[in-house]
N, C-alpha and C positions, 0 to 999 in steps of 0.2 A: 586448792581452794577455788571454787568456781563461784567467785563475785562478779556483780555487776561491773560493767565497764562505765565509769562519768564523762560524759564529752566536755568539751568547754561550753561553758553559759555563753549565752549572747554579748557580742560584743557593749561594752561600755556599762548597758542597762539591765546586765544577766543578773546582779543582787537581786534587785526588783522582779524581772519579767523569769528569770531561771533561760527555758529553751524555747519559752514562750512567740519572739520572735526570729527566730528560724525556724520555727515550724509552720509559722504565719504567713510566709513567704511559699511554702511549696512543703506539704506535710508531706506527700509521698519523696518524694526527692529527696530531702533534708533527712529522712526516714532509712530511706536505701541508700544513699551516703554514708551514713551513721554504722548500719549492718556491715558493708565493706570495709569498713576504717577499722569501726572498733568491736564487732561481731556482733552475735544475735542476744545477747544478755549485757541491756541499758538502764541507765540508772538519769532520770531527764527531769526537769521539775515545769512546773506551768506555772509560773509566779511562786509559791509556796507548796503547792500540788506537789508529791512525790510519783512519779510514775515510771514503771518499771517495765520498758519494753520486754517482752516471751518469746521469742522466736524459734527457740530449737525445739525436736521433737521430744524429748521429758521433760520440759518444762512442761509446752501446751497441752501434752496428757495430765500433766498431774494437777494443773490449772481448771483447764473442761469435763476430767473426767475424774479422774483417783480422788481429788479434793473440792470437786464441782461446787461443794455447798457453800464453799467459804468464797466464792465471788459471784456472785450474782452479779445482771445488767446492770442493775440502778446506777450507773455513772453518770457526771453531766451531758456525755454525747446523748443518749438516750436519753435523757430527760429533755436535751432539744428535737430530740425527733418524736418525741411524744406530744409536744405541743404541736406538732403537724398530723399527727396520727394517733394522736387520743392514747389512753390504755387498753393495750387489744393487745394478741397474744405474742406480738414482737416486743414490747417495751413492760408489758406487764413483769413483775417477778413472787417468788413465791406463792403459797393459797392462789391469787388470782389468775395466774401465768396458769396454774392446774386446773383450774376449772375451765378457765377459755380453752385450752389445748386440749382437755376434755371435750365440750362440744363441740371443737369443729372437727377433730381428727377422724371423726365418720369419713368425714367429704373425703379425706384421703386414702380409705381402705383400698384394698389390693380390686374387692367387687367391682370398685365404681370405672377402672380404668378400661373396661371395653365398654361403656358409655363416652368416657374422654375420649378414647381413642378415635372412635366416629366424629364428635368434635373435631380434632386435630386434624383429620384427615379432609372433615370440610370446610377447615378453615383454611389449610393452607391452601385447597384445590383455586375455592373464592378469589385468595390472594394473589397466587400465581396468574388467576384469567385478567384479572384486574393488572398486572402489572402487564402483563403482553398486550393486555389493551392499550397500554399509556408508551410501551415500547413504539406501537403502529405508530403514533404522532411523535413521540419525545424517545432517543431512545436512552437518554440520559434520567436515571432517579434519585430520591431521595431514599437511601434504603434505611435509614435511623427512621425516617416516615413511616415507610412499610412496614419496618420492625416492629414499633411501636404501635401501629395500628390490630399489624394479627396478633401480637402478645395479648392488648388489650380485649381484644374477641374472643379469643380464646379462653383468658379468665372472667371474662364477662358469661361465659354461657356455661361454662363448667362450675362456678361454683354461682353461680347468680342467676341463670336461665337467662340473661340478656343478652344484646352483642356489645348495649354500651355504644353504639356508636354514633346513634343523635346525641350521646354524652363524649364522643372521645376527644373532639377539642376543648371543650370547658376541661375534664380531665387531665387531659397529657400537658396544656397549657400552663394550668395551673401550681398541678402538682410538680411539675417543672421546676418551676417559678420558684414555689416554697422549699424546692431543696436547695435551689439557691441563696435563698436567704437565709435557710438553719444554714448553711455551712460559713456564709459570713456570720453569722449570733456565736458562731463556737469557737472563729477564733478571738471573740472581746477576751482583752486582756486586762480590763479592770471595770469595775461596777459601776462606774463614773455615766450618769445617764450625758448623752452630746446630742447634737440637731442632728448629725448622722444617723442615732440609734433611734431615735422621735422619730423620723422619716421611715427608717427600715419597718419598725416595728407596727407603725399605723399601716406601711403596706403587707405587710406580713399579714396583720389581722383581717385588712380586706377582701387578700385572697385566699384565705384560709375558708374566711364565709361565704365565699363564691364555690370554691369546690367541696363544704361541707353541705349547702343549699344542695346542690347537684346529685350528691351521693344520697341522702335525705329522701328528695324526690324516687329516686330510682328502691329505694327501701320501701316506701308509703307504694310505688307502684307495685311491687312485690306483695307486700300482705295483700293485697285484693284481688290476688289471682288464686283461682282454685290449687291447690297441692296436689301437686305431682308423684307418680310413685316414683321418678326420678330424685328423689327430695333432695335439692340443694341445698348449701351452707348458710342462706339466710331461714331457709324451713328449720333447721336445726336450730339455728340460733330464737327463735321464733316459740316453740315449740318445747324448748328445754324448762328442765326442771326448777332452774335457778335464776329465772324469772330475771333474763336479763332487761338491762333499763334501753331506753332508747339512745344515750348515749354511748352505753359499751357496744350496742348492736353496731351502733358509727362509726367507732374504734374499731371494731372486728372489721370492717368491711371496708373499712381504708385500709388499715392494714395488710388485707390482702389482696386488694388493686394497686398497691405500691409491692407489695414482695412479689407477685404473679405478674405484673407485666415494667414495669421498670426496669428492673435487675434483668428480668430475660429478654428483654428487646436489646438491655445494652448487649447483653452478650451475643444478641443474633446479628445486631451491627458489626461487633468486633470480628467476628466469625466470616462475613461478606468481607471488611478488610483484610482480615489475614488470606481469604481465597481467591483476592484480587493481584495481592503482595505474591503470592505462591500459587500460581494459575496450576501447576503440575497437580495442585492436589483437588482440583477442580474436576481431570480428567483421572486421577486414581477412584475420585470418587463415582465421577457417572459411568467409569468401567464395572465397579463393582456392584451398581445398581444397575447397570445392562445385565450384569450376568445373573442377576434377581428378574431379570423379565420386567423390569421397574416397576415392581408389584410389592407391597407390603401389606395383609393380613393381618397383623395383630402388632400390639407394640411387642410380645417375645420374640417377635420377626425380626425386629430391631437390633436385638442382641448380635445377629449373623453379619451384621454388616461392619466388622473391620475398621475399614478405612473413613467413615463416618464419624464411629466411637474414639478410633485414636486422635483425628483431629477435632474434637469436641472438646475430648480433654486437655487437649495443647492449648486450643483457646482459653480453656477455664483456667490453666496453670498461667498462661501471659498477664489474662487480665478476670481476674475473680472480680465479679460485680459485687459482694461485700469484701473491699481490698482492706481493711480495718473497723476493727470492732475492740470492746474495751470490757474490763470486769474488774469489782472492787471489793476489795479484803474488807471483811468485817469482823476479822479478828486475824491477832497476831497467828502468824505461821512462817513458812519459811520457805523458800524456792530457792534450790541448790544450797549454796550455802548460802543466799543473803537474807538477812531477818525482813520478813515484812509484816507491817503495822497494820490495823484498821483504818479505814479510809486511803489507803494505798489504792492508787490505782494501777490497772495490768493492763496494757496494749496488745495487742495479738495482731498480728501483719498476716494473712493470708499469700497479699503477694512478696511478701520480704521469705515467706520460709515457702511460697513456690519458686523462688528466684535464690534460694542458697544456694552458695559455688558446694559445698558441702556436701548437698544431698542432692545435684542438678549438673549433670554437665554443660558446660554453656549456656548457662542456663536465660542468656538474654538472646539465644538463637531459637529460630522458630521450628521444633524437629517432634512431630507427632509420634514418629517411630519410637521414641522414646518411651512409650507406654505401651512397645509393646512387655516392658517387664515392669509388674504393678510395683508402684514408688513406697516406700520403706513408710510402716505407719508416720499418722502424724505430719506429715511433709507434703501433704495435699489436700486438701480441705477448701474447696471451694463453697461447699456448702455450710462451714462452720464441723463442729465437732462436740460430740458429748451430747449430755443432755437437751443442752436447745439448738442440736441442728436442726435445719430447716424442713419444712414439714413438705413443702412444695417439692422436691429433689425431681420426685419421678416424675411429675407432670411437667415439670422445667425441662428435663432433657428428651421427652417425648415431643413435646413441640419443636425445639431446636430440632432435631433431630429427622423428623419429617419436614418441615418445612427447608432447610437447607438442602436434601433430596432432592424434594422434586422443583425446587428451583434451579438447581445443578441441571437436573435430568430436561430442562426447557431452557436453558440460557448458559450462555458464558458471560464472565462478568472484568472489565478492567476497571482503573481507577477512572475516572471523568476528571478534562481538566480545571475542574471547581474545588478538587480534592486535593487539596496540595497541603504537605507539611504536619500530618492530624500527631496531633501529640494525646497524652492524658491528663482527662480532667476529676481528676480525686477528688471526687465530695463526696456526699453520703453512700451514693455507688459510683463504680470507676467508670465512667463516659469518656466516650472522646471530645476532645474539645472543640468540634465543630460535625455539622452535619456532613454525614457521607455519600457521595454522590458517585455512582458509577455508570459507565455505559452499558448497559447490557445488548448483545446478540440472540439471537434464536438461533435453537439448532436446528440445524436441516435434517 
């Protein structure tokens, strides 16, 4: 019989709170504790919440995909991250999730990627002069900075026509900000309004209308530009049959300046510390793009390069920038053998089932080669899986991708002594918990 494993409730106040306060302390940790002790099918409650961690791979299939219908998003995580980012087609579900995913998945087609591709290539080019410039005076940077800054450029011109970047402090500042706040709002553990929630919540809402202003603006500059035959995701949106309102258009377009350059800046940060931690694969790498004539052509060009791709995916299997995401029964069914109810909610760990001893040898060592034999379904998924994986995938890994290149292919990189101790910071996406600063070198 393959039931759920119970851990112990919280000490003294587990009646009440259930696991609610061990999760509140360090959700990842408490998380992957839990996996190790008592394996990948958990049975945890959130005050009265039933929630049923999925971790192995036939659960998460028959969850995201065999039975996709019967859990949608609509959980409370997502309903906190929708007060930050509207209903747009991350948080949306049913009918409307189809219609948004319907309009914009133009922007995604296979056509559009040698337009991105020239993007990408001018963004990183931008990025890298600018960083050697800053090298010549400092040779110590903020590479979370950098990351951050050409993520944002990059989704700023491919799907917006802008670079966003008389916007990118209001932006990155902000929308920072507020995912620091959802992530304290989800773990309250009872309805009890306090002067803490008073305080959070009136700043919650004032910088939500600082970077809603922002985005807004940069929309209204939009419509009064002639169309493009390039036609971007706000022309689409613009332009649709189903006459969206001005605030879904807002929703749509936060939406995808939080999943386009958030998530992938973290991961291009994570990606400079792992190449800082493992300098060899620094030099595997600007071997293999010497022996490309350090020339790339097209993003299928991409595909030939190896040692790029296997360590891209190391990164993404260490640290998935969505490292948990959630989905909730709306009618009785049943996973393995345990019954589950409506209103059950399902946990899914990205990094708890890229981190099973199970399906990972060593799987907290850092070994790119490991891909060189593709991982067993289901047991990699950094993108999510099923139905609403992520629409973004290819244009995520085209930027990563080029841009750690020919940053390789212009510099060496160590840690800087500012960089000390970086652990993770698990909130809405997996950051490190402090900025990364390296020294970079020029190659001769």
């Amino acid at each position: 019989m393959r039931r759920a494993v119970k851990p112990p409730r919280d000490f003294f106040w587990g009646p009440i709170t259930g696991h609610a306060l061990s999760l509140r302390k360090s959700r990842l940790s408490y998380m992957y504790a839990c996996l190790k002790q008592y394996g990948d099918f958990i049975e945890m409650y959130l005050g009265k919440q039933r929630t049923l961690l999925v971790n192995d791979p036939a659960g998460l299939k028959y969850v995201l995909l065999d039975n996709g219908k019967n859990y949608p998003k609509n959980t409370p995580g997502y309903k906190r991250v929708a007060e930050v980012l509207g209903q747009g087609v991350f948080t949306d579900v049913g009918e409307e999730w189809k219609i948004g995913r319907k309009a914009i998945q133009p922007t995604f087609n296979p056509s559009k990627f040698d337009h991105y591709f020239s993007i990408v290539a001018d963004e990183t080019q931008k990025t890298i002069n600018q960083i050697k410039d800053n090298a010549k005076i400092n040779r110590s940077i903020n590479i979370s900075s950098w990351s951050t800054r050409y993520a944002l450029h990059v989704i700023g011109r491919s799907l917006l026509n802008e670079t966003l970047e008389d916007s990118f402090n209001i932006i990155s500042k902000n929308l920072s900000h507020l995912i620091d706040l959802t992530e304290k709002k989800m773990t309250y553990i009872t309805p009890i309004k306090t002067l803490f929630k008073w305080r959070l919540e009136k700043d919650f809402n004032s910088t939500l209308k600082v970077l809603d202003d922002e985005i807004i603006k940069i929309i209204a500059n939009e419509k009064q530009k002639v169309r493009s035959p390039k036609e971007n995701m706000l022309h689409a949106l613009f332009d649709s049959p189903m006459n969206f309102s001005d605030k879904k258009i807002l929703s749509q377009v936060k939406t995808m300046i939080f999943a386009g350059h958030e998530t992938t800046a973290n991961v291009i940060t994570w990606a400079f510390y792992f190449l800082s931690l493992h300098p060899q694969w620094q030099e595997k790498i600007f071997s293999e793009f010497k022996d490309h004539d350090f020339s790339i052509t097209s993003e299928e060009d991409l595909k030939t390069f190896s040692s790029i791709n296997l360590f891209l995916n190391e990164v993404l299997r260490m640290r998935p920038p969505a490292w948990s995401f959630g989905r909730v029964a709306i009618a009785k069914d049943r996973i393995h053998d345990e019954e589950i109810n409506a209103g059950d909610l399902i946990s899914i760990s990205p990094f708890l089932i890229h981190h099973h001893p199970d399906f990972w040898e060593n799987p907290e060592d850092f070994m790119p080669e490991r891909f060189l034999k593709a991982p067993a379904p289901f047991t990699f998924i950094p993108y999510g899986a099923g139905q609403r994986i992520c629409m973004g995938e290819r244009l995520a890994n085209l930027e990563m991708c080029m841009f750690l290149l020919h940053a390789i292919k212009e510099f060496t990189f160590t840690f800087s002594s500012q960089t000390i101790n970086v652990q993770m910071n698990a909130q809405v996406s997996l950051r490190p918990d402090q900025a990364i600063y390296l020294d970079v070198e020029v190659r001769k």
